[in-house]
C-alpha positions as CSV (number, residue, x, y, z in Angstrom):
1,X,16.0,-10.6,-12.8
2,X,17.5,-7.0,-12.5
3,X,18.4,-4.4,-15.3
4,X,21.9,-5.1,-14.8
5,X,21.2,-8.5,-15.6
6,X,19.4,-7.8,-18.8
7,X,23.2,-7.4,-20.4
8,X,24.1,-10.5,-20.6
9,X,20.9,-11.9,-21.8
10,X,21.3,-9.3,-24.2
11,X,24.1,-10.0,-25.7
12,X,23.4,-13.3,-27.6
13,X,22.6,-11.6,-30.9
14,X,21.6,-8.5,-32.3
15,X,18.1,-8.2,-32.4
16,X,16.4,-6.0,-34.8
17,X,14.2,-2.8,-34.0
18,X,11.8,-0.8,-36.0
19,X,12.0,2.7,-35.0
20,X,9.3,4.8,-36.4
21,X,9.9,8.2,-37.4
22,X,13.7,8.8,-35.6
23,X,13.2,12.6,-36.6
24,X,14.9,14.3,-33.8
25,X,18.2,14.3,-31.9
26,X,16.4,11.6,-28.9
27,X,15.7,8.8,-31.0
28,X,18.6,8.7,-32.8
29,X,21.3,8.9,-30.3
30,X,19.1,6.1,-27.9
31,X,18.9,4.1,-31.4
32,X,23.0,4.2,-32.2
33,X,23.7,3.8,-28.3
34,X,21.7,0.4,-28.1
35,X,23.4,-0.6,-31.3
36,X,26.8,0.6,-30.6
37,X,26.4,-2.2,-27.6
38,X,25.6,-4.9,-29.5
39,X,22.1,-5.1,-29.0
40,X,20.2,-4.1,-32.1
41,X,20.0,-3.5,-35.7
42,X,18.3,-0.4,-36.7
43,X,15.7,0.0,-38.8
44,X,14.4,4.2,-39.3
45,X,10.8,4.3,-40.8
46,X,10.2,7.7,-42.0
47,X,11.5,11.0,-44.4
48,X,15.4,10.4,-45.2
49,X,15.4,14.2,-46.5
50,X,15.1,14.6,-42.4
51,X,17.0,11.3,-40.9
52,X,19.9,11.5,-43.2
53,X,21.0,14.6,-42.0
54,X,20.0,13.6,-38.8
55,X,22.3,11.0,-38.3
56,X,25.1,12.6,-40.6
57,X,25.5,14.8,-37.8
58,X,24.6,13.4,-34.6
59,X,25.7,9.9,-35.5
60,X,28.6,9.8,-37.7
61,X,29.3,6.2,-38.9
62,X,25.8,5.1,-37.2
63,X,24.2,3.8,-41.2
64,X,20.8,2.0,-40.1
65,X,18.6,0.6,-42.7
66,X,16.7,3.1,-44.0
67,X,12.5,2.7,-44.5
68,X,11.1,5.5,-46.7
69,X,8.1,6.9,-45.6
70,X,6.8,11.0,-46.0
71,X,3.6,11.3,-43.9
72,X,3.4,9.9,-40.6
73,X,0.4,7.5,-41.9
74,X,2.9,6.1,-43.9
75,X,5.4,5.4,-41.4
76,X,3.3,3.9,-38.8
77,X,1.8,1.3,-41.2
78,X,5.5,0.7,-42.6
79,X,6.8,-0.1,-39.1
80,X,3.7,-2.2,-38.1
81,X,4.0,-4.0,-41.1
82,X,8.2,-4.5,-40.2
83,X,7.1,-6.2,-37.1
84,X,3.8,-8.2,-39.0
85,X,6.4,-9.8,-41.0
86,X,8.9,-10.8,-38.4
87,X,11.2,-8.3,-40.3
88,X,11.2,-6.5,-36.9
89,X,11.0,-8.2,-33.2
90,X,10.5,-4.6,-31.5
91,X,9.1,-1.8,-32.3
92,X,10.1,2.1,-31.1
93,X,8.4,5.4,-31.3
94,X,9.8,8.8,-32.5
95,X,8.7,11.8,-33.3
96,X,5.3,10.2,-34.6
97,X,2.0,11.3,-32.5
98,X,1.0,8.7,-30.4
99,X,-2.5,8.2,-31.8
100,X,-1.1,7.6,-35.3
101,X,1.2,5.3,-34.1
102,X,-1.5,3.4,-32.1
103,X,-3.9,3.4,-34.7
104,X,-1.5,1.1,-36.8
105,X,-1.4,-1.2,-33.8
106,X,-5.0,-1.9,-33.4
107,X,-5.5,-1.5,-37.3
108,X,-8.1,-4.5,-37.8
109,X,-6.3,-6.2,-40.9
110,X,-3.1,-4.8,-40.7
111,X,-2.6,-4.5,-37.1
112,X,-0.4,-6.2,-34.4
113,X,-2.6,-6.3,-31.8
114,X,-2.5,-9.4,-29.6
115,X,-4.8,-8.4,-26.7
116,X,-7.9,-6.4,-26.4
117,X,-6.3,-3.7,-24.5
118,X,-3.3,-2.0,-25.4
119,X,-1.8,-0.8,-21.6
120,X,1.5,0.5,-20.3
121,X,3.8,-1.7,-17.8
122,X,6.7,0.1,-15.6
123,X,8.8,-1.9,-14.4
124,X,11.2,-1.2,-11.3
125,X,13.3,-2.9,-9.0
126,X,12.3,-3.7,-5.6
127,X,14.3,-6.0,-2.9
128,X,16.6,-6.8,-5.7
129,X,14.3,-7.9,-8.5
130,X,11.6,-6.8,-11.0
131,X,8.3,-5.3,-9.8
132,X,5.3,-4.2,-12.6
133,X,3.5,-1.7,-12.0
134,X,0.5,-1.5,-14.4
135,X,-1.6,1.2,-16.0
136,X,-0.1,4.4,-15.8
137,X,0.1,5.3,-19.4
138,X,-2.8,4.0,-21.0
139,X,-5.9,3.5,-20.1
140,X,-8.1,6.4,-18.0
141,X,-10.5,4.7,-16.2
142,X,-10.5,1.4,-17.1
143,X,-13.5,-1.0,-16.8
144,X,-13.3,-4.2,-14.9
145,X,-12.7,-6.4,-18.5
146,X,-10.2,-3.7,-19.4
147,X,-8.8,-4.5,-15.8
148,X,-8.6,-8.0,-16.5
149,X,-6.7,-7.7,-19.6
150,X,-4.2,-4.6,-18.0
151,X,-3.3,-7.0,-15.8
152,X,-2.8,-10.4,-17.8
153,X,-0.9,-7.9,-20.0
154,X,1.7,-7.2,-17.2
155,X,1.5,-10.8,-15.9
156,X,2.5,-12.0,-19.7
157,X,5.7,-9.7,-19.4
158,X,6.4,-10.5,-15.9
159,X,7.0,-14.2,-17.5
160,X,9.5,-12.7,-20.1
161,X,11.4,-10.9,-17.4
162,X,11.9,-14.2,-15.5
163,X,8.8,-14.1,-13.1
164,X,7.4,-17.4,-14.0
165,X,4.1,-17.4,-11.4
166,X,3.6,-13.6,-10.8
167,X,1.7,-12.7,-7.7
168,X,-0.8,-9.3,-8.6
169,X,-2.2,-7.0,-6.1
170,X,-5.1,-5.1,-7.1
171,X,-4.6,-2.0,-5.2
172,X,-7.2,0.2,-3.6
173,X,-7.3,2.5,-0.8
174,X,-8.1,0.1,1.7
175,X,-7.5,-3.7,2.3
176,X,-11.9,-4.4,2.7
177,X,-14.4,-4.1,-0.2
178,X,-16.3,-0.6,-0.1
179,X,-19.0,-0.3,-2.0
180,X,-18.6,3.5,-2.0
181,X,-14.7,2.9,-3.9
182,X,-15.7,0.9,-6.9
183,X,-11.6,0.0,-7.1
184,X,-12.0,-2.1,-4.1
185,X,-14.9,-3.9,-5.7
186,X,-13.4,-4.6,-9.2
187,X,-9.9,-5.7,-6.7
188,X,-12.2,-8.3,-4.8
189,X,-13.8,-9.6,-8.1
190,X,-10.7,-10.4,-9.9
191,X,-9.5,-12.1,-6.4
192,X,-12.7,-14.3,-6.2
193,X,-11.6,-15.3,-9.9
194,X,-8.3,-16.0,-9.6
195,X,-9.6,-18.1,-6.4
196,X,-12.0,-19.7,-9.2
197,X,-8.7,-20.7,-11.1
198,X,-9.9,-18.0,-14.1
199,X,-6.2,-17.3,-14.1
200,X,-3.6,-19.3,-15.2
201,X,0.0,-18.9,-14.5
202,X,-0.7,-16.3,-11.7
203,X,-2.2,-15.5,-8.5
204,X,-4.1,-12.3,-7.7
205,X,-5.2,-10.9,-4.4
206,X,-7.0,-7.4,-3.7
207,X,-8.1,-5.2,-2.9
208,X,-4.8,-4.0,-1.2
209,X,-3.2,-0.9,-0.3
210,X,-0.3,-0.4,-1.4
211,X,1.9,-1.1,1.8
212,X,0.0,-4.8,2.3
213,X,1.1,-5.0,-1.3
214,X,4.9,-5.4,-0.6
215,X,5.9,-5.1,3.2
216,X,4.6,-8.2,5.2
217,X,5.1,-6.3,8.2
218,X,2.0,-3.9,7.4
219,X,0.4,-6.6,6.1
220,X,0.3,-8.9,9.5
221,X,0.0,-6.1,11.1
222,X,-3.8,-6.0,9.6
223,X,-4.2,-9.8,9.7
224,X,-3.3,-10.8,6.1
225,X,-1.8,-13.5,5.7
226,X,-0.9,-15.4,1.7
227,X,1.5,-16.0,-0.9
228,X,0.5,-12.0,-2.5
229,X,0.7,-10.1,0.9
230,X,4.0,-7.9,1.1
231,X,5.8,-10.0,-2.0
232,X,3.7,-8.8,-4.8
233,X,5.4,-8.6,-8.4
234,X,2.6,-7.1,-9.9
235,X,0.8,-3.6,-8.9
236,X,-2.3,-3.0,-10.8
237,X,-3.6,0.6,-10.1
238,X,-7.1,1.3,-10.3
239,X,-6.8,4.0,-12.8
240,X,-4.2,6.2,-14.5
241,X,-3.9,9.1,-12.7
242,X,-2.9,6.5,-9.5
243,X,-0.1,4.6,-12.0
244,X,0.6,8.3,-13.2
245,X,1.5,9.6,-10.1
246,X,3.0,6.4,-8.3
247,X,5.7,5.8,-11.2
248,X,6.8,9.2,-11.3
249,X,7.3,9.2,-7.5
250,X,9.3,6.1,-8.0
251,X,11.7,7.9,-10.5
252,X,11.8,11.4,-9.3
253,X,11.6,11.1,-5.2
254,X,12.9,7.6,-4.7
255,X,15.7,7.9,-8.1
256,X,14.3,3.9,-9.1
257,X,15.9,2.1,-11.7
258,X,12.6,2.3,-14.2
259,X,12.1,1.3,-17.8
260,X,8.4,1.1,-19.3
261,X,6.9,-0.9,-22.1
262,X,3.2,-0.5,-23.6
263,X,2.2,-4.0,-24.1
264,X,-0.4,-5.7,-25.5
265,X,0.2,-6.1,-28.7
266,X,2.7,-9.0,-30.9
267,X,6.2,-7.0,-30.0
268,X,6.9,-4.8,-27.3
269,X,5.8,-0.7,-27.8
270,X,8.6,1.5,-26.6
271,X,7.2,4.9,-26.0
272,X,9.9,7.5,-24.9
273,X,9.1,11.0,-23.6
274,X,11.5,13.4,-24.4
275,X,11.7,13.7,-20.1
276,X,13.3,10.8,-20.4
277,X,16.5,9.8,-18.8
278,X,19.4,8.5,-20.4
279,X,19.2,5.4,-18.1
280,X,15.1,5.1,-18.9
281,X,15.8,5.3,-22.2
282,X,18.2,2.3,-22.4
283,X,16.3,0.9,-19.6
284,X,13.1,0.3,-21.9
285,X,15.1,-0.6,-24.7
286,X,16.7,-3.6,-22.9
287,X,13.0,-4.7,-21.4
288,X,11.5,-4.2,-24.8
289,X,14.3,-6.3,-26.7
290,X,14.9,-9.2,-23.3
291,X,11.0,-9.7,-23.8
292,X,10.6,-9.9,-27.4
293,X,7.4,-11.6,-27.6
């Protein structure tokens, strides 16, 4: 699957997003734009003494369902609770901090959380089809269980998106185990237990550097040969300065088609910066709604 094929998929029905505080010009024009295409049916979680204005003059005509909510607290367990109750399938930031959005999420009672890690997927095409590339956004320096689940987190939306075995590379500096890079030693760990069959629905490989990740000329070149070698769908970085830095190559040197989810929890998270593209926006909007867990 590519993003341009995401339309289509799309547009079987309306599908319907809680956006938690739309407070500034960004949200709402992404939110009426996805809608004015058919995809969506709005719901804005936050003060309507600030959205109604809003959207009276940025998006005339554009008359979402309106959530009340007048401390950011509020909001982000009134949009967590829209999605708890299947009033919601997805489920977008705003201008709401981060931490109080996530702290909804992972609420014990109230919470959506479906896995014990919440992490952040990119997704880009490569040799016309998706690629994941997995945690950038997220998670520091993640452990070797928070590894696991980072990647079973991308693997579970690589199946959404039409990848139905994924192949992971754990990625390193270097193809061999060094004891002096621990990221090759967590990479060879979760091979031996995806070799173990610890893994269902996917097969993992690593450590790998990135090139005997996805061209199979480097990688015969240095005398590995399998199913992962130069094909891989999924990229899982050893920590988030790595993801950080590779996914903002991807969109700034090499102009990728990108979109990026934080998944892990019941719905898909969309998280936009306001450094966003137009295209990333809609981008991530598409993923988030085509994957609708």
């Amino acid at each position: 699957m590519r993003f341009c094929d995401l339309d289509s998929k799309l547009k079987t029905g309306r599908v319907p997003l809680a956006i938690c505080m739309p407070e500034d010009v960004e949200a709402v024009l992404a939110a009426r734009e996805a809608s004015d295409l058919g995809y969506v049916d709005c719901i804005f979680v936050g003060n309507p003494a600030i959205m109604n204005p809003l959207l009276e003059r940025e998006a005339p005509g554009f008359t979402p369902r309106i959530v009340e909510a007048l401390t950011p607290e509020a909001a982000a367990a009134s949009t967590v609770e829209l999605v708890r109750t299947g009033q919601a399938k997805a489920l977008m930031k705003g201008t709401i901090s981060t931490p109080v959005l996530l702290k909804a999420i992972l609420h014990s009672e109230n919470g959506i959380k479906m896995s014990p890690v919440l992490s952040h997927v990119l997704v880009f095409e490569w040799n016309g089809s998706f690629r994941f590339l997995t945690d950038g956004g997220m998670v520091p320096h993640p452990t070797l269980p928070e590894k696991q689940e980072i990647m079973l987190n991308a693997v579970h939306l690589a199946k959404r998106l039409g990848t139905p075995e994924p192949k992971v590379a754990v990625l390193s500096a270097a193809e061999t185990v060094n004891f002096k890079m621990p990221s090759s030693v967590d990479a060879a760990v979760l091979a031996k237990m995806s070799d173990r069959k610890q893994f269902k629905g996917c097969t993992v490989d690593g450590p790998l550097a990135l090139d005997n990740a996805i061209s199979l000329e480097s990688a015969h070149h240095k005398g590995l040969f399998n199913d992962i070698v130069g094909q891989a769908d999924v990229l899982v970085v050893p920590d988030i300065d790595t993801g950080n830095i590779l996914g903002k190559t991807m969109i700034y040197f090499a102009g990728m088609q990108t979109g990026g989810l934080i998944v892990g929890a019941t719905a898909p998270v969309i998280l936009l910066s306001r450094s966003d593209t137009k295209d990333i926006r809609m981008n991530s909007i598409k993923l988030a709604l085509a994957a609708g867990f």
